[in-house]
LUMTI-484649 format. One record per residue (C-alpha): residue number from 1; x, y, z. Coordinates in Angstrom, 3 decimals. Example, Ala and Ser with C-alpha at 12.3 -4.5 7.8 and 13.67 -1.06 7.14 Angstrom:
REM residues 2
1  12.300  -4.500  7.800;
2  13.670  -1.060  7.140;
***
This chain:
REM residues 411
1  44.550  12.144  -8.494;
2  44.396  9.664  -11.229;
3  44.412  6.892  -9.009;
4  41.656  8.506  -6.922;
5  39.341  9.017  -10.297;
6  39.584  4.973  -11.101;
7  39.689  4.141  -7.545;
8  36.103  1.625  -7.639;
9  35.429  2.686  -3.742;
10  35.176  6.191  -4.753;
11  33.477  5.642  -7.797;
12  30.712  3.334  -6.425;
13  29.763  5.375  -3.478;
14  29.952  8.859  -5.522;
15  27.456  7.063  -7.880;
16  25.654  5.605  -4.919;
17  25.430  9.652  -4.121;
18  24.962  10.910  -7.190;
19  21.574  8.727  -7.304;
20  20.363  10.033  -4.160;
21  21.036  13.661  -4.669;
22  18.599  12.994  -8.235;
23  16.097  11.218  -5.624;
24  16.260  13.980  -3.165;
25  15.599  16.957  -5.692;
26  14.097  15.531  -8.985;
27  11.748  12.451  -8.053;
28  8.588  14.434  -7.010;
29  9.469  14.769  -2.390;
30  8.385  11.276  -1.906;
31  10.677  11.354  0.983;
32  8.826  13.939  3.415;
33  5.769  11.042  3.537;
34  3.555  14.219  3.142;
35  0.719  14.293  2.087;
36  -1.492  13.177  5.325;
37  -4.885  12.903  5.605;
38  -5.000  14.433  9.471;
39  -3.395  17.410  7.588;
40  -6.680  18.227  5.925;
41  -8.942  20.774  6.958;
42  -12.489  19.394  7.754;
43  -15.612  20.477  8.850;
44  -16.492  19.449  12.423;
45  -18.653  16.233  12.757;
46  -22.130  16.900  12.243;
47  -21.596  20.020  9.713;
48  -23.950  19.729  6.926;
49  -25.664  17.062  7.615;
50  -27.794  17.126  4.319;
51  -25.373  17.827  2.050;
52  -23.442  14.613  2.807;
53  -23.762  11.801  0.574;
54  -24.877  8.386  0.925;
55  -21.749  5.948  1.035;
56  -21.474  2.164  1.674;
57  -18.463  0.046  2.657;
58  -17.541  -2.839  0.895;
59  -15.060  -5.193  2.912;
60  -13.740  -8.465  1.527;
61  -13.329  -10.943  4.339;
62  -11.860  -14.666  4.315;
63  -10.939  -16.177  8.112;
64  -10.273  -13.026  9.689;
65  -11.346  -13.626  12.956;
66  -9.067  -12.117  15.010;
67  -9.252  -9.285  13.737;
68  -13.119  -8.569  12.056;
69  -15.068  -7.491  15.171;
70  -12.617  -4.407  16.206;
71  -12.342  -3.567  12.168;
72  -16.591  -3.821  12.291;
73  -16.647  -1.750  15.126;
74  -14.754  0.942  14.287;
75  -16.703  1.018  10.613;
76  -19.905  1.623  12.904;
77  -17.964  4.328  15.140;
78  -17.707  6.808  11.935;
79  -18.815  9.989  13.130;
80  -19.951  10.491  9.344;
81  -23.201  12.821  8.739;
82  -24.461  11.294  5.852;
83  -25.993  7.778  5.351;
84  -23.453  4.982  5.684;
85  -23.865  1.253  5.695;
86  -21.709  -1.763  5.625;
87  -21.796  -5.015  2.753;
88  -19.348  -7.494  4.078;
89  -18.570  -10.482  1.510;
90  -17.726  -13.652  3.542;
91  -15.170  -15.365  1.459;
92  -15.271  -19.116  2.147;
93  -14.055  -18.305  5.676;
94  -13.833  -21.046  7.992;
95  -13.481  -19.349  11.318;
96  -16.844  -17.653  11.772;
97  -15.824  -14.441  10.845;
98  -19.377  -13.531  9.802;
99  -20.782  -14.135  12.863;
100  -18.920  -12.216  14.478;
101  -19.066  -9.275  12.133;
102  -22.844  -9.392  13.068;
103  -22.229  -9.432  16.592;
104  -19.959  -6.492  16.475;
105  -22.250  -4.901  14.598;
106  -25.293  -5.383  16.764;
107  -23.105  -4.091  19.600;
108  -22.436  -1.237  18.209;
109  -26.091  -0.424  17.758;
110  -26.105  -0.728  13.680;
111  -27.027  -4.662  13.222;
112  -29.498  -3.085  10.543;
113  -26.342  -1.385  8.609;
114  -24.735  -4.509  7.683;
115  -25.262  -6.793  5.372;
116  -23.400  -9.806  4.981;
117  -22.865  -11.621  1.968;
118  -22.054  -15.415  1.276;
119  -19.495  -15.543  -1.857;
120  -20.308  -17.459  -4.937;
121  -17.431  -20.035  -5.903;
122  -14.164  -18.056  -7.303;
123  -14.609  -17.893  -11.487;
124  -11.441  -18.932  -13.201;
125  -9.488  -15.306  -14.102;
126  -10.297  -13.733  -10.736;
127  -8.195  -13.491  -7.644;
128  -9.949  -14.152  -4.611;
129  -9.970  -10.623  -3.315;
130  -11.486  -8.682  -6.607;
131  -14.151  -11.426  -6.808;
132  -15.484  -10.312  -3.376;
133  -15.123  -7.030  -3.853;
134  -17.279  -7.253  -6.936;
135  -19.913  -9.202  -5.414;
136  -20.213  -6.587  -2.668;
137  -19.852  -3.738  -4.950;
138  -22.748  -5.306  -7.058;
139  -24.947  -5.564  -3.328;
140  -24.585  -2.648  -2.662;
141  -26.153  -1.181  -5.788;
142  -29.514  -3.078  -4.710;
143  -29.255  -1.895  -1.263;
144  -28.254  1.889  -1.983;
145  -28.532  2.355  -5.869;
146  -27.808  6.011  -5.054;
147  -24.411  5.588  -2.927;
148  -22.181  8.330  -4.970;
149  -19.301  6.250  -3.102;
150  -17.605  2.852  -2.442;
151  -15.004  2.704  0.567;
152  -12.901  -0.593  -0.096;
153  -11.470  -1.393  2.599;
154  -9.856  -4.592  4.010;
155  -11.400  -6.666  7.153;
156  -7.996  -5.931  9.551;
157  -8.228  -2.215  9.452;
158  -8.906  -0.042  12.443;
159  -10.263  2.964  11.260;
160  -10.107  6.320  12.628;
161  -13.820  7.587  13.850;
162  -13.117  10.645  11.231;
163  -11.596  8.607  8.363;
164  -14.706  8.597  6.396;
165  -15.451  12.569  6.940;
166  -12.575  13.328  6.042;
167  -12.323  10.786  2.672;
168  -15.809  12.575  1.615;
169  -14.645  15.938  2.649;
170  -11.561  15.303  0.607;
171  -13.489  13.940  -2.360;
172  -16.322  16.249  -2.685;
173  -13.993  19.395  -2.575;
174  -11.827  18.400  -4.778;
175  -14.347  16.488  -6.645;
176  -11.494  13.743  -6.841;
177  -12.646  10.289  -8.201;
178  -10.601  8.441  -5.748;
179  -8.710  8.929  -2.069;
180  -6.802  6.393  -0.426;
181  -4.805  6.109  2.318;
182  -2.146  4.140  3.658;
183  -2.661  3.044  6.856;
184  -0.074  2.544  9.677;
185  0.911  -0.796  9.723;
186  2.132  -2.980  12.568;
187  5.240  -1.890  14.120;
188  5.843  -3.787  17.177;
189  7.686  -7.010  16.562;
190  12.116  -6.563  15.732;
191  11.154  -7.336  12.342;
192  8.183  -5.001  12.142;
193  10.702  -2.018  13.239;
194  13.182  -2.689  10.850;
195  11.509  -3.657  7.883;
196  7.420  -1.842  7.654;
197  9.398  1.786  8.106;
198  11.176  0.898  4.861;
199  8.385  -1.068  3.244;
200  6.361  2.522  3.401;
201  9.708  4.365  1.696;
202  10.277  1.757  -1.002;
203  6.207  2.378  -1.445;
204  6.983  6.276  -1.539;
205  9.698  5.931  -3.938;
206  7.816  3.645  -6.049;
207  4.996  5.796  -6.276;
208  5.454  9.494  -5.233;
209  2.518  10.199  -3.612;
210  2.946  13.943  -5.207;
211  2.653  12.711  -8.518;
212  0.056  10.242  -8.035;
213  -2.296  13.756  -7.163;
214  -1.189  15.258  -9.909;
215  -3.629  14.984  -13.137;
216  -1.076  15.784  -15.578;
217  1.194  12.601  -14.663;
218  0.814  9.354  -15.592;
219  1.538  7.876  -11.967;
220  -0.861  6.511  -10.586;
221  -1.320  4.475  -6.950;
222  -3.381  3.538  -4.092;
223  -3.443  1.503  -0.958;
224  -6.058  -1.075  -0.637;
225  -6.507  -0.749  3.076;
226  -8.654  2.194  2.933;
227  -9.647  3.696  -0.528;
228  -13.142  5.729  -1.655;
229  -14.248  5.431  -4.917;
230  -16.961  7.748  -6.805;
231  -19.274  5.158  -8.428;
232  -19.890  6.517  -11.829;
233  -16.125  7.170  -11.837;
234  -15.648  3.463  -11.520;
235  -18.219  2.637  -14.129;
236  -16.476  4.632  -16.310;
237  -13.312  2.812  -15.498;
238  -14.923  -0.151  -16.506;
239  -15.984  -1.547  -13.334;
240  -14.118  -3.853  -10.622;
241  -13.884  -6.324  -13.474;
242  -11.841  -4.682  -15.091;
243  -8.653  -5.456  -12.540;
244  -10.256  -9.047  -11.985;
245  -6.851  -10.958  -12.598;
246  -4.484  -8.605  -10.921;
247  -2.702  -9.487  -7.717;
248  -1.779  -5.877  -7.016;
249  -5.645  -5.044  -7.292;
250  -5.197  -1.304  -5.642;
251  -2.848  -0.095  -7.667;
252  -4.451  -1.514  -10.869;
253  -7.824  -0.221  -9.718;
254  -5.991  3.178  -9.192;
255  -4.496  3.033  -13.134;
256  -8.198  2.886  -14.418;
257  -9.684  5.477  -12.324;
258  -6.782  8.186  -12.805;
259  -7.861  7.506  -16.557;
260  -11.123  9.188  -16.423;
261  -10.841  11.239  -13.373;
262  -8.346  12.489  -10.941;
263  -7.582  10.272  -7.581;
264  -5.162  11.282  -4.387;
265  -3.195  9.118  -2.494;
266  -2.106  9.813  1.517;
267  -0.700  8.420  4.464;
268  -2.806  8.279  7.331;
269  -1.514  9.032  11.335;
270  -4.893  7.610  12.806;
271  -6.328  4.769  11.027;
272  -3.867  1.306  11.217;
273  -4.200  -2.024  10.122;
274  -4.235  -4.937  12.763;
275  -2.365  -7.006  11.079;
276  0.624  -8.671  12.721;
277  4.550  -9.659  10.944;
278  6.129  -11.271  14.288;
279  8.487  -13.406  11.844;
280  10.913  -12.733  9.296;
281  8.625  -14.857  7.368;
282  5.692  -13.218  7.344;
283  7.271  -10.121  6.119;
284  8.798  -11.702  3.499;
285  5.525  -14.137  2.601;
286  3.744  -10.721  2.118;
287  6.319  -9.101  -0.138;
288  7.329  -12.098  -2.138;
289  3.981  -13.319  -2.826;
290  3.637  -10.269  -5.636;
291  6.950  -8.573  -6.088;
292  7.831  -9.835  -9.089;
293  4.232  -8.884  -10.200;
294  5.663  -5.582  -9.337;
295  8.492  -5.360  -11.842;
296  5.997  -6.784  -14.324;
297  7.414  -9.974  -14.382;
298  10.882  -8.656  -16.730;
299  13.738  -10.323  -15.971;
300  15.631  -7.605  -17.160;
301  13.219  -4.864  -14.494;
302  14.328  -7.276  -11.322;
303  18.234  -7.754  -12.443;
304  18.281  -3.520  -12.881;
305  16.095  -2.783  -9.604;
306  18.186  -5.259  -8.014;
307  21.741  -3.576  -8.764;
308  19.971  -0.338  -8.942;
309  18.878  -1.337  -4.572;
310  22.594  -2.535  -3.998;
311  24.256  0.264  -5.616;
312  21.616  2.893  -3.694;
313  21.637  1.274  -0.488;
314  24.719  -1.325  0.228;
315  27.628  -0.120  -1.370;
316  27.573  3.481  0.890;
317  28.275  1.698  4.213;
318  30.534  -0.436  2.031;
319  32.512  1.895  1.282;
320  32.819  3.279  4.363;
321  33.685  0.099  6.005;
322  36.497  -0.778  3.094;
323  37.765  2.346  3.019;
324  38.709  2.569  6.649;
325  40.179  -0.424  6.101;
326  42.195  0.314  3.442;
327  42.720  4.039  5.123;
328  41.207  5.196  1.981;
329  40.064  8.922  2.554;
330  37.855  9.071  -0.278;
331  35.776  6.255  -0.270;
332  35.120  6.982  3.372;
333  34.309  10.448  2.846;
334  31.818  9.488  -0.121;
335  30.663  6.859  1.230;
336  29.364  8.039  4.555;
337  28.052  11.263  3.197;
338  25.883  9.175  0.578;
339  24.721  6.967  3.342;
340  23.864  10.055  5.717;
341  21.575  11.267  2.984;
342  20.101  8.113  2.434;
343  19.216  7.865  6.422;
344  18.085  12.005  6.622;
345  16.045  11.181  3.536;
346  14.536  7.956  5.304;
347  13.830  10.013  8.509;
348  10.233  11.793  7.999;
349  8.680  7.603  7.487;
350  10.956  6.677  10.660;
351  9.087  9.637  12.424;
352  5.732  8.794  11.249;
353  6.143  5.251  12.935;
354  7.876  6.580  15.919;
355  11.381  5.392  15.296;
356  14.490  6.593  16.976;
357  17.012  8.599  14.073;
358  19.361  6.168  14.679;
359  17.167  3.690  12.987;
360  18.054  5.349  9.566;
361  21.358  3.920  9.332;
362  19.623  0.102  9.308;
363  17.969  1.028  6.029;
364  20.817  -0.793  4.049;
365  19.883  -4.155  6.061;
366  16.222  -3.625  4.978;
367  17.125  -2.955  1.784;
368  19.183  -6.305  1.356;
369  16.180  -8.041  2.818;
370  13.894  -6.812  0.313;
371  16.301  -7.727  -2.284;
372  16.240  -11.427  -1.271;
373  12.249  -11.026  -1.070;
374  12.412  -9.786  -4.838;
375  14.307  -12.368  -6.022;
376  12.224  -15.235  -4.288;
377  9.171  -13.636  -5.996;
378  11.029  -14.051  -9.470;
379  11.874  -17.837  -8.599;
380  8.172  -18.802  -7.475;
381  6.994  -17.211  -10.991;
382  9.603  -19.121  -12.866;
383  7.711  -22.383  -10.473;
384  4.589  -21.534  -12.190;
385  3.129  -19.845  -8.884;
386  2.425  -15.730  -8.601;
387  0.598  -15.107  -5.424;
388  -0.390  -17.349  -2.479;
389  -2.777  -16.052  0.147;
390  -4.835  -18.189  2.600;
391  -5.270  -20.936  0.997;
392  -5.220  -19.653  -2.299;
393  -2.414  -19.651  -5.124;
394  -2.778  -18.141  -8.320;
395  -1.077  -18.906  -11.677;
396  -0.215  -16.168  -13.773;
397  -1.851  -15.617  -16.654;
398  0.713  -15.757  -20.040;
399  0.135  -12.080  -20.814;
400  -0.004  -10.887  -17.587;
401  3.905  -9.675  -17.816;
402  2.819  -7.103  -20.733;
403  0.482  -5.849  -17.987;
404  1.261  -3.073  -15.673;
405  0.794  -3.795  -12.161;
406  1.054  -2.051  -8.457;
407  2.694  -2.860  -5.248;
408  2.158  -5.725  -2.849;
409  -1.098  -6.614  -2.058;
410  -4.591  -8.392  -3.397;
411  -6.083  -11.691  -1.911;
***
């Protein structure tokens, strides 16, 4: 018995266990990747018709041709009662992605409805990304100065024709100051299947989307692909230059609107992003670029959330596979009943992507992935370098560690 109560394989794993039973019951459901925005109830399209408010979309766009006339379109395929229009900021692109936003938008019958704007060169203290948005947010105060909402969204999303019916809906009921969704992401490529499944849990667990809608917590989160904002609520929040240096702009944006108001955060079933990760290194381009950012750029956060992942995640099927070796009974046990409830845990975000159960018990191999990701983040920060995105690589500002920040994202 006293052997069994020092014995490291039966420690590790009943530790590994004891952290996931305090997940399961005590860190707010993340894992049931509820709430969704299809879950809603909504009035049918067409209900209302004057009682629903003006809106305009402001989309950020820098060489995103391959994937701006299908994100256009489905902007213009809203089924939205109320007036709706589209301010596109062309960021520098080089690929003539704002000619063919206008096409897509003349084929879709609404050439009037969008208005493209040119971007002025980036000010020093502003990531590419929140510059454009700020520019387009400012348009679209002389084009609709009384739009009660912004919809920020990104120029690779395929939105659902009800999305923005059901944002409003959302909003105006529950006279919420911001909703956001995440969007499906790609998940067709090996790497895709293993690793975006996880990339949503880690996002979960990060943020549980529970308390995020809760006003009396302090948690606060959002996903950039899709999010609508209540104007005066983001006056009040100081404006969209008021997250002009972070790399994480969604989550940062989300901080300073949960301040004055309350905001919701969802996944979404319908509405997916056509972005592609057919490499290992795109994945890990788009996660290292900003997860150091993340942890807030502590060396002490990344060391702890490291261990904390490789306790959590590697040393269950670890155990397991010592402890058969060693035909120890205990660590086995442990060990594989910590890593079951890791994978029934992971299930619900396997199901919402459509991935077999078995698919759970890979989680660990994600996990060490994202690890490696983290830790490349920390050495390109130590280089002098935060975030690189097409084209573009930022330098973090000296104080920006003292600064809170969100997950993975920003241009």
């Amino acid at each position: 018995m006293a052997e069994a109560v020092t014995d490291p394989w039966v420690l590790l794993p009943a530790a590994a266990l004891a952290g996931w039973v305090y997940l399961l019951v005590f860190h707010g459901g993340f894992w049931r990747a509820r709430p969704r925005l299809e879950d809603e109830i909504m009035p049918p399209p067409g209900a209302g018709r004057g009682a629903w408010p003006p809106v305009v979309a402001v989309v950020p766009a820098r060489d995103e041709a391959e994937t701006i006339a299908r994100s256009v379109s489905s902007l213009f395929s809203q089924d939205y009662p109320g007036p709706f229009s589209v301010v596109l900021v062309d960021d520098h692109s080089g690929d003539g992605t704002a000619g063919l936003a206008r096409r897509a938008a003349e084929d879709a019958g609404a050439g009037e409805r969008l208005d493209v704007v040119s971007s002025a060169p980036l000010p020093q203290g502003w990531t590419g990304k929140v510059w454009a948005i700020s520019q387009g947010a400012r348009r679209s105060e002389a084009l609709v100065p009384d739009a009660r909402y912004l919809w920020l969204t990104d120029a690779d999303i395929e939105h659902h024709p009800g999305e923005l019916r059901a944002l409003v809906a959302k909003a105006e009921e529950h006279r919420l100051d911001l909703v956001s969704v995440m969007v499906l992401l790609s998940c067709e490529s090996f790497w895709e299947r293993l690793l975006i499944p996880a990339f949503i849990f880690f996002f979960q667990k990060l943020y549980p989307f529970p308390w995020v809608n809760d006003p009396g917590r302090r948690t606060a989160g959002a996903a950039g692909g899709s999010m609508l904002v209540r104007r005066s609520a983001l006056a009040r929040a100081g404006g969209v230059a008021a997250v002009r240096g972070a790399l994480i702009d969604d989550c940062a944006l989300a901080r300073r609107i949960k301040n004055v108001g309350p905001i919701w955060l969802g996944l979404s079933e319908r509405t997916r992003s056509l972005r592609r990760y057919d490499r290992l290194s795109d994945i890990w381009a788009m996660v290292a670029r900003s997860a150091y950012t993340q942890l807030n750029h502590s060396p002490v956060l990344m060391i702890g959330t490291v261990l904390a992942m490789m306790l959590l995640y590697l040393v269950p099927p670890a155990a397991v596979l010592v402890g058969a070796l060693a035909k120890n009974a205990g660590a086995v046990v442990i060990g594989a009943l910590a890593w079951l409830v890791t994978a029934a845990m992971y299930r619900p975000s396997l199901l919402l992507y459509r991935r077999p159960a078995g698919a759970a018990l890979l989680l660990p191999v994600a996990a060490l992935l994202y690890c490696g990701m983290t830790l490349e983040s920390a050495w390109r920060h130590w280089r002098g370098r935060d975030g690189g995105w097409k084209g573009r690589t930022y330098v973090a500002p000296a104080d920006r560690a003292a600064r809170p920040s969100g997950r993975a994202g920003g241009d």
